[in-house]
N, C-alpha and C positions, 0 to 999 in steps of 0.2 A: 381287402376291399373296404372302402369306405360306405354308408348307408345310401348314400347318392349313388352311387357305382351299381348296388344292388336297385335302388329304386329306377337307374335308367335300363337296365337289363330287363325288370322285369317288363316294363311299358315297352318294350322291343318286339319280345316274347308276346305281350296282348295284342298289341299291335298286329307283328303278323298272326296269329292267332284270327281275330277278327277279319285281313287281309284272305287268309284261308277262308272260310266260313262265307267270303262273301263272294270266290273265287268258283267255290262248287256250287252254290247258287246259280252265277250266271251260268256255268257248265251245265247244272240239270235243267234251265231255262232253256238254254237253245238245244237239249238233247232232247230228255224225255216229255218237255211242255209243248214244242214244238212236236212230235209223234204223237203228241192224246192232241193234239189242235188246240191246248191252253194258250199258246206262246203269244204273248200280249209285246210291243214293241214298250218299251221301258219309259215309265212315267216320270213326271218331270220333278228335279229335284225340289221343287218347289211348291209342291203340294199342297194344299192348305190342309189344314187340321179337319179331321172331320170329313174329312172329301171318302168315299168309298172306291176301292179297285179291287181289279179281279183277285182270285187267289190260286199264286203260281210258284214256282220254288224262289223267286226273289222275294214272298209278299207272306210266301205262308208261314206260318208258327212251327216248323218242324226245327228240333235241336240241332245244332252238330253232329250228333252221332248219330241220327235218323240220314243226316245230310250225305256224311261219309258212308254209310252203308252202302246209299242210295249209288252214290260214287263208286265205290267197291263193286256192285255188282258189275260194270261195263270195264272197270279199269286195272290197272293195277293197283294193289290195295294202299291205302292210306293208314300209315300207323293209329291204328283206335287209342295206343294212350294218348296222343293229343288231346281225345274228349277228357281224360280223365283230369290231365294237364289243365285247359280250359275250366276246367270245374273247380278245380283245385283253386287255382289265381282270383277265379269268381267268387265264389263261396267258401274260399279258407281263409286260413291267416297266416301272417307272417311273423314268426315270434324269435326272439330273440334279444339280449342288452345291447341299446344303443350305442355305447361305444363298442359291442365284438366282432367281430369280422366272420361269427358265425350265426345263420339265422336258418332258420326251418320253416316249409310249409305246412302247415298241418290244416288237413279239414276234417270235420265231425259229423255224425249221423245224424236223421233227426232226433227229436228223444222221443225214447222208448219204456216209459214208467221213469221218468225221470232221471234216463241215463243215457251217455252216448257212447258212439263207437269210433274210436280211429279210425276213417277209411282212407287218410292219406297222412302222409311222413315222408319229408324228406328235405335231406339237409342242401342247402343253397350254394355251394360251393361255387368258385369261378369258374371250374373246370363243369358243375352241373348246368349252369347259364350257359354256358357256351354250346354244351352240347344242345340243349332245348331250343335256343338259337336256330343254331344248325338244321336242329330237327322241324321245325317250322316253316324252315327254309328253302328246304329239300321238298317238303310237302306243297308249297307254292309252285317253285320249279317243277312240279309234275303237274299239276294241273293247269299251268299254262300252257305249257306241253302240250296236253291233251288236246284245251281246249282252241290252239293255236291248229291242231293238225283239222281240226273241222272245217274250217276256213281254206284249207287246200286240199286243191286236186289227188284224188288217190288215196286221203287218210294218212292214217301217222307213219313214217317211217323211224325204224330206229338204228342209230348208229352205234355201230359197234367198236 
């Protein structure tokens, strides 16, 4: 694979990443915000700077993995390495020689007396993109899922 190849893989992967993140938002939005009486009707994308709104799971500062917990508890679960994934893309790097067809994600700890710790590795292969793809994929497709079956009569059905 060429560095382009890998650099549009990995914006795929953020992409739905962020598509997820914003998916269980609106899911905990009209589930749980809506049962405490939060549920605010969605503010206008045009905002001004400075303007103050309520705080609800589209609005609040809770992580990813707070998100999916959140998610977890009502549903079927959502793979937790995606937070790790997420983090990783966020706050790692991608190392490797420009011209090699292999490259590695690594992220580090904070430092600790002036040392840090691997807490992620791993090699970027076509066959690893693809599958992280996949996996972010599949993770969308269920929470539209979900959050499609709210909207009809009777809740989710599922086909077997």
């Amino acid at each position: 694979m060429m560095i382009e190849d890998y650099a549009q893989a990995i914006g795929k992967i953020v992409a739905n990443l962020q598509g997820l993140e914003l998916l269980i938002r609106s899911f905990l939005h009209d589930t749980l915000d809506a049962q405490n009486g939060a549920h605010q009707q969605p503010f206008p994308l045009d905002v001004a700077v400075g303007i103050e709104l309520p705080a609800d799971h589209l609005t609040n500062y809770d992580t990813l993995g707070k998100l999916i917990d959140k998610y977890n508890e009502v549903n079927p679960p959502i793979n937790k390495y995606l937070v790790d994934l997420r983090d990783a893309l966020a706050h790692g790097r991608v190392l490797g020689e420009i011209e090699s067809s292999h490259y590695r994600l690594l992220k580090f700890s904070k430092p600790v007396n002036g040392r840090v710790k691997v807490t992620h590795n791993e090699e970027l292969t076509e066959e690893w993109l693809k599958s992280r793809l996949e996996m972010t994929y599949t993770a969308i497709k269920e929470v539209v899922y979900r959050s499609s079956a709210l909207r009809k009569p009777g809740g989710v059905e599922v086909a077997e």
